[in-house]
N, C-alpha and C positions, 0 to 999 in steps of 0.2 A: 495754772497756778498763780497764785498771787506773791507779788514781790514784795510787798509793803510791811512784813512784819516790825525791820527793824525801828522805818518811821513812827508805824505806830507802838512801839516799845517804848520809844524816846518821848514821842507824845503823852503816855502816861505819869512817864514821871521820872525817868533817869538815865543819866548817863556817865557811865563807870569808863574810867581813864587808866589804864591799867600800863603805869609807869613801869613798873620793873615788877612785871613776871617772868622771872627768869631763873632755871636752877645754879647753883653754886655746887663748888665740891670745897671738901673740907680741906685745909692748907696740909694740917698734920697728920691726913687719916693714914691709916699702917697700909700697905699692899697686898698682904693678904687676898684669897678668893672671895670669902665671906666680907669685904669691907664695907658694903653700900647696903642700906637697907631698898627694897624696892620702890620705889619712887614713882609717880605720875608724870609722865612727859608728853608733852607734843611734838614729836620732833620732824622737821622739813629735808628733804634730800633735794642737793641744784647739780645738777649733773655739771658746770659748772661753765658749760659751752654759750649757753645763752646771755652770760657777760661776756666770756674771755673771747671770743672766736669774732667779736663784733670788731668793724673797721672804723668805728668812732671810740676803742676803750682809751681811756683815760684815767686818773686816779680820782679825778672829779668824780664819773660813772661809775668808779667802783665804789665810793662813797654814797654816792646816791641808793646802790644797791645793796649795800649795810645798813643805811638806814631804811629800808622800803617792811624790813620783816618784821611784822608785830610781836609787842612785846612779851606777849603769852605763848609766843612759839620758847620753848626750855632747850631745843637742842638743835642746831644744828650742821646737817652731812653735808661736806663739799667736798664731791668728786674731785681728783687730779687727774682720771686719765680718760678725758671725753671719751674716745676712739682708744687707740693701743698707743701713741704717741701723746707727751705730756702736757701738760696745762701749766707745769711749772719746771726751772731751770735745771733737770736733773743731769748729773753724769752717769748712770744708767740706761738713758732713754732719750732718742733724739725728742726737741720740741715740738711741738707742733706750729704750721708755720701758717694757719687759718687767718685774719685778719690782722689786728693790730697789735697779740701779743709776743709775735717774734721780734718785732721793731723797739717794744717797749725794753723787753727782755735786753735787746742788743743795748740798750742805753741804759745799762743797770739794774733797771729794776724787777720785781719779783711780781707783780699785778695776783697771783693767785697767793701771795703769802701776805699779801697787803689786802686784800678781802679776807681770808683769817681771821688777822691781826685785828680788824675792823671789827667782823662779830666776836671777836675776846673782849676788847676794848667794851662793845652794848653791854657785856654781862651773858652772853649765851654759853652753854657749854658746846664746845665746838671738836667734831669728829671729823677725820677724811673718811669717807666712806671709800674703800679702794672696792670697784667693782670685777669680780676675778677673771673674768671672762668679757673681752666687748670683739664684737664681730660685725659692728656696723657697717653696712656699703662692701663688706669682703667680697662680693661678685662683679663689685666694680674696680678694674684693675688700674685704673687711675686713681683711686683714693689717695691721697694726699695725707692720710692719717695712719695708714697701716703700719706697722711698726717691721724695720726689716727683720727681724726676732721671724715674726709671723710668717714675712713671702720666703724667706730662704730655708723654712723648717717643717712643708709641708707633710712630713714624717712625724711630725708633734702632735697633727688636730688628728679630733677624736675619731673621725672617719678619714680614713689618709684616702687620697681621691675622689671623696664623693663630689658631687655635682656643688657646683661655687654657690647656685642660686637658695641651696638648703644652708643658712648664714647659721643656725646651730650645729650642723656637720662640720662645722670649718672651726669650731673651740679648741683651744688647745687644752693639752691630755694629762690632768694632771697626777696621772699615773706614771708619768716619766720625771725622773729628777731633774734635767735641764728644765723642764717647765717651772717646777715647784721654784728652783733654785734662781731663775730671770726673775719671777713674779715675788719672793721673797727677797732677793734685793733691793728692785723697786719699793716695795713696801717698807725695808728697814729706813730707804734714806729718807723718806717721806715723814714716818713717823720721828726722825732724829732729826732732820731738819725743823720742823714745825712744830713740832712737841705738842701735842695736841690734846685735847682732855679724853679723848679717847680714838681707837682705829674702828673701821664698819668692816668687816670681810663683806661682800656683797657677793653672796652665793645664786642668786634671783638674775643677775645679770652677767652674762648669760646664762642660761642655768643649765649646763652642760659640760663637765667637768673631768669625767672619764667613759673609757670607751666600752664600747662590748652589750651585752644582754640587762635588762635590769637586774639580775641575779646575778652575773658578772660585776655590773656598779657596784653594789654591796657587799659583796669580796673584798671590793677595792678601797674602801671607805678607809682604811686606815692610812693612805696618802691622804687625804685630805685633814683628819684628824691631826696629823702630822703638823702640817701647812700653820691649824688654828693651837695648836700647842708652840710650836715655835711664832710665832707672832704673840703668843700670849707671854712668853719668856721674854722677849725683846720687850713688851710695856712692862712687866714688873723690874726688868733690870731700869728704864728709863724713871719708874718710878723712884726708885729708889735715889738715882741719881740727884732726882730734882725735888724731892721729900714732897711728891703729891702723885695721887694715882692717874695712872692710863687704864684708863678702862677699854673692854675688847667686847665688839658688840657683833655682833650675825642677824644676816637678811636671809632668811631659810622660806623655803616652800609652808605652806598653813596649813599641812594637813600631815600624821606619820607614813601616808601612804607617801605623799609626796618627796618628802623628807630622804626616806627608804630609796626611792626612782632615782632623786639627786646624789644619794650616796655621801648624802649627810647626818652623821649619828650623831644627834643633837643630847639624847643620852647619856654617853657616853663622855660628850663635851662639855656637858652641866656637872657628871658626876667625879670627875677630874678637875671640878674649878676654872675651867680654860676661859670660860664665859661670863660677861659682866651683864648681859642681857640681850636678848634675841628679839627679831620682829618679823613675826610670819606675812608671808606678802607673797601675790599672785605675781605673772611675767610681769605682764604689760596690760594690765586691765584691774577692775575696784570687784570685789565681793561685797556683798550688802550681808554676810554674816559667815563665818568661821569657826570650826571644828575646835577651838583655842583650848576646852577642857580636855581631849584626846591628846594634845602636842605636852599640856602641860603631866599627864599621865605618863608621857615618853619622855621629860624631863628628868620624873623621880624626884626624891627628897628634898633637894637642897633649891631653896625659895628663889629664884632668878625671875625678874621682870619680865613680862612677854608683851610686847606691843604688837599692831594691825597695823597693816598698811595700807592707804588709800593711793588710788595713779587719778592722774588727773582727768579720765577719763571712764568709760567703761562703753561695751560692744562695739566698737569704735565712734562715740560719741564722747565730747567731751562734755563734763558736766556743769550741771547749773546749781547753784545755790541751794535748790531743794532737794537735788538727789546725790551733793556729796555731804549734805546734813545726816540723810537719810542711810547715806553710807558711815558715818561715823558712828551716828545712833546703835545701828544693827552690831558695829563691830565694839561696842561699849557691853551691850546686852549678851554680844560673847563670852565676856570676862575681859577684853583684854587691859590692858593697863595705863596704856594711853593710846595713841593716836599719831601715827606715821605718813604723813604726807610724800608720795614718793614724786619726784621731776616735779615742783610745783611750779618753780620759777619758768619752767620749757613752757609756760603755756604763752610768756613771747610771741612762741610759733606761731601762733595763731590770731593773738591779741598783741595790742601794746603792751600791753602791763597783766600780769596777772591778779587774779582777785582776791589780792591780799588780804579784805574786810573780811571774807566767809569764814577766813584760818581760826579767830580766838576763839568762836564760838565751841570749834572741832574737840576743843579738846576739855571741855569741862557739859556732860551730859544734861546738867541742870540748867547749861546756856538753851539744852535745843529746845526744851518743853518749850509749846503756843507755836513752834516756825513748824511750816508747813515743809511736808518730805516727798520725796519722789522715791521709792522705791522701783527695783527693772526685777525682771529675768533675762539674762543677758545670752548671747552667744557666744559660739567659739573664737571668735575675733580674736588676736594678741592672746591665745590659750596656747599652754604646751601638751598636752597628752602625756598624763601619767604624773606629770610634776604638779600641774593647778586642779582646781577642784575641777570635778565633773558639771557640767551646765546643763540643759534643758532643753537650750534653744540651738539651731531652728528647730521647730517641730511641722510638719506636715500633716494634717489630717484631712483623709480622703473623704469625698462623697459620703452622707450618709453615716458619718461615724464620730465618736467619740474621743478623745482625748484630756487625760486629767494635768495639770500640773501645780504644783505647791509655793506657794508664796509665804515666805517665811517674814514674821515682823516681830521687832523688837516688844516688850514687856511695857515699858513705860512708852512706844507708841499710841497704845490704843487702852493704857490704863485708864480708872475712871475717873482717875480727877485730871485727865492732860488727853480727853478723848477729841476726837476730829470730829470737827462738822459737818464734813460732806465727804466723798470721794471719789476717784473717777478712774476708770481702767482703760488706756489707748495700747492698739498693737501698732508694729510696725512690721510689713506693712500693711495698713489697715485692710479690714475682714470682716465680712457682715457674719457673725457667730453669734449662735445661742449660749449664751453665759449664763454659770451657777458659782455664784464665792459662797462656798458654807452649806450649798444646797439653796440657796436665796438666788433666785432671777434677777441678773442688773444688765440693763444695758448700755453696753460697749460704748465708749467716746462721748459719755451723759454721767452727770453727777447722779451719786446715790445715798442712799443714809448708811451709815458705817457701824449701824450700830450691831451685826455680827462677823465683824472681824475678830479676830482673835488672838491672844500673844501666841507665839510660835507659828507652826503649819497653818497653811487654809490651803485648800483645795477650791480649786478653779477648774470647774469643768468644761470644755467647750465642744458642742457640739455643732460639725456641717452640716446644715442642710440643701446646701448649695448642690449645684449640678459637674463644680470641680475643686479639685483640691485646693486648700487652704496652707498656705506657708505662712510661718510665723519665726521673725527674727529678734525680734523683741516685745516683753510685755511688761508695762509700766503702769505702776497702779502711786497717785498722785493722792495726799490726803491732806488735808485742810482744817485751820486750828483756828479758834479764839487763841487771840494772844495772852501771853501768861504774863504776870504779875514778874515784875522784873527779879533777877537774885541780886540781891546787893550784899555787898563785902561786910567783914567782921566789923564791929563798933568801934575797935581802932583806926579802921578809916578815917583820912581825911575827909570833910562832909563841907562843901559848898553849896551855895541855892541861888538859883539863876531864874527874875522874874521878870516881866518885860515894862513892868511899873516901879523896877529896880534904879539902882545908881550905880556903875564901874566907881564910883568916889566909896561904897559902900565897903561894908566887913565880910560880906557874902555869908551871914547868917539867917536864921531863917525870919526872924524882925525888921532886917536889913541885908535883902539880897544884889545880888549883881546885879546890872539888866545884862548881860552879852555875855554868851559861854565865853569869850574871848577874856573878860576880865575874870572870869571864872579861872580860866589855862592859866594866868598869869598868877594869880594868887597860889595858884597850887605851885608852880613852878617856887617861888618865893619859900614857899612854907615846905618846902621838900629839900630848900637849900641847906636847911640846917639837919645836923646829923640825927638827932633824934626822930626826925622825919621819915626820912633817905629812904626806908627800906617800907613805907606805908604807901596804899594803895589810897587812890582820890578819887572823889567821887562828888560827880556834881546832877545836884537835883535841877531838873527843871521846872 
């Protein structure tokens, strides 16, 4: 796959600077259930360990990582409870004592409320995303994070004795009021300390909650209903207080069977008002498309925003530019309403920096027409059974035999005026197979013409003719675009022209351009100081 689209985007002819895209909430709005109309967001989740837990944190560092998020992300979730011990100074929960923020802490200060404080200050709308369940490293009994809530109350988790090394047997059970009543503490002082524009219940992590049969779960669902009504009462009372809403948002399973498994009646919790808006999202892995019209049927009536959620990863790969395009696309073509980046910032782990450029595109579907996608069929990798969608992979096909599988693509992938120029199908691990996409012969790890793909379903046949079995752990089909004519912002725009036969002494008009984007930045900078400006979008031609 080719990496070059954005160059050659900007080569054509533009380049959009998008100062403050960022949602606002209203100062006055009432509290009420119904108060938000449905809204477009992108919003990012930082589990919050990959600043805070660092032995170089500083307030510098935490600055640098307030300004790192672009400014087309609209919302964003920052964890306080990495592991089961805090990220911030609570008297419900011991600290966590990980690198430099037990030290910071001891010298006053609040490093997780000054990251906050830092994205309110950008203009982001900014939520704790409290994750209700974490069971990280629990089979290791040095953990340094576990909370003693957890080791002293092995009567709590959802399996009492199971084996340590099963980390979702070891959730605690929130079928028991001690559970609900620790984990609702924590939650009231967080939301009352930090006032936040809204709370996440994070039901996704772990997504194991109560014990027993899945037909026992859902007996049980009205503990948890419970949990999201009482946290829904605490933000309208806060609301109230501060004359601006807390909105209560939920990380649920993407599917009602899922939903059902978790012994989440989403239902229920939309038809009660308890919910400001929901975002269906797998454990720990991307779906390239989503059930979103079924979840929103389990909604009923009352219009609630539904976002998708992407992980920075999928089959335990993490992703490239083209196949978390390709994942955003599919889950736009679902319905859903915007676009949920889950752990972005964790990609650290792996990297220096994460790749913060891929994020603004994610969330407006008319940025991805011309860039090239990678679409997978993934594996069970980071799958729960019965809670994420069902997958595909692996699939074995023996000697001599047949095997179909469906590769789902979005509508305006392979529409006709944003159609691909070539495309390519690699397995992993690679397989000398007789291939049929549509009933059309292509071969395996070689470009082809795309011209019968189709929106929705295709059928991928493969057959062995090999002398042994064929295992298949992933199947990724790569497709390749002329680049698209850029989209450029409303005629309110600020509009600069950047030529290389230009003057920085110039107006940056299109008679008298800049020569160097740099006098371009500067001039917008200038002409956005003034308030009539402030909230306009700039945009410089090259």
């Amino acid at each position: 796959m080719t990496s070059s689209n954005g160059f050659l985007r900007m080569l054509e002819c533009v380049l959009v600077l998008c100062f403050a895209e960022c949602a606002s909430t209203t100062e006055n709005a009432p509290t009420g259930s119904d108060r938000l109309p449905i809204q477009r967001r992108l919003l990012v989740n930082n589990d919050g360990t990959n600043l805070l837990w660092r032995d170089d944190l500083t307030p510098e560092l935490i600055q640098r990582h307030v300004e790192e998020c672009p400014n087309a992300v609209t919302t964003y979730m920052l964890c306080p409870n990495g592991i089961q011990k805090m990220l911030y100074p609570s008297e419900c929960e011991e600290l966590s004592t990980r690198g430099a923020l037990a030290r910071l802490v001891g010298e006053g200060r609040d490093p997780f409320g000054e990251f906050l404080e830092g994205l309110k200050r950008r203009g982001f709308e900014t939520f704790i995303s409290w994750r209700m369940n974490e069971v990280h490293n629990v089979n290791q009994p040095n953990e340094p994070d576990l909370s003693r809530f957890w080791r002293e109350h092995p009567e709590y988790r959802v399996e009492r004795g199971a084996n340590p090394n099963n980390w979702m047997a070891q959730c605690l059970d929130y079928g028991l009021e001690p559970v609900r009543e620790y984990n609702l503490r924590l939650i009231f002082e967080a939301m009352e300390r930090y006032e936040p524009d809204g709370i996440e219940l994070d039901w996704m992590r772990f997504p194991r909650h109560l014990s027993g049969s899945p037909d026992a779960v859902w007996n049980q669902r009205h503990h948890l209903t419970e949990v999201v009504a009482r946290v829904k009462a605490k933000a309208d009372e806060l609301a109230r207080q501060r004359g601006r809403p807390m909105l209560v948002a939920v990380r649920v399973p993407s599917s009602p069977t899922g939903c059902r498994a978790l012994g989440v009646d989403i239902g229920e919790w939309n038809r009660r008002g308890l919910i400001d808006f929901l975002t269906a999202s797998p454990f720990l892995a991307s779906d390239f498309s989503m059930p979103l019209a079924q979840l929103r049927r389990e909604l009923g009536d009352r219009q609630v925003a539904l976002y998708a959620a992407i992980e920075f990863g999928y089959a335990g790969k993490s992703h490239c530019e083209e196949s978390i395009r390709a994942a955003a696309l599919g889950l736009w073509d679902s319905g859903a309403d915007g676009i949920y980046i889950f752990n972005f910032p964790c990609w650290r782990e792996q990297q220096p920096h994460p790749f913060w450029s891929w994020v603004p595109a994610l969330g407006d579907p008319a940025r991805l027409r011309g860039c090239d996608l990678k679409f997978a069929l993934i594996n069970q990798q980071h799958r729960v059974g019965g809670i994420d969608l069902p997958v595909q992979l692996p699939l074995t096909i023996p000697p001599g035999e047949t095997r179909v599988l469906t590769i789902s693509l979005p509508r305006s992938a392979v529409a006709s005026d944003n159609a691909p120029h070539s495309a390519r199908l690699a397995f992993e691990p690679a397989a000398s197979l007789v291939c049929h996409i549509n009933d059309k012969v292509v071969s395996v790890g070689q470009t082809f013409s795309p011209e019968n793909l189709l929106p929705g379903d295709n059928t991928v046949a493969l057959a062995n003719t090999n002398a042994l079995p064929a295992t298949l752990n992933l199947v990724e089909l790569d497709l390749e675009y002329d680049p698209a004519l850029p989209v450029l912002p409303p005629n309110n725009a600020l509009y600069f022209h950047v030529d290389a036969n230009g003057s920085d002494q110039h107006p940056g008009t299109a008679a008298q351009p800049f020569k160097t984007v740099a006098g371009g930045i500067a001039a917008a900078r200038t002409a956005r100081a003034s308030g009539e400006n402030a909230s306009k979008q700039v945009v410089i031609l090259l």
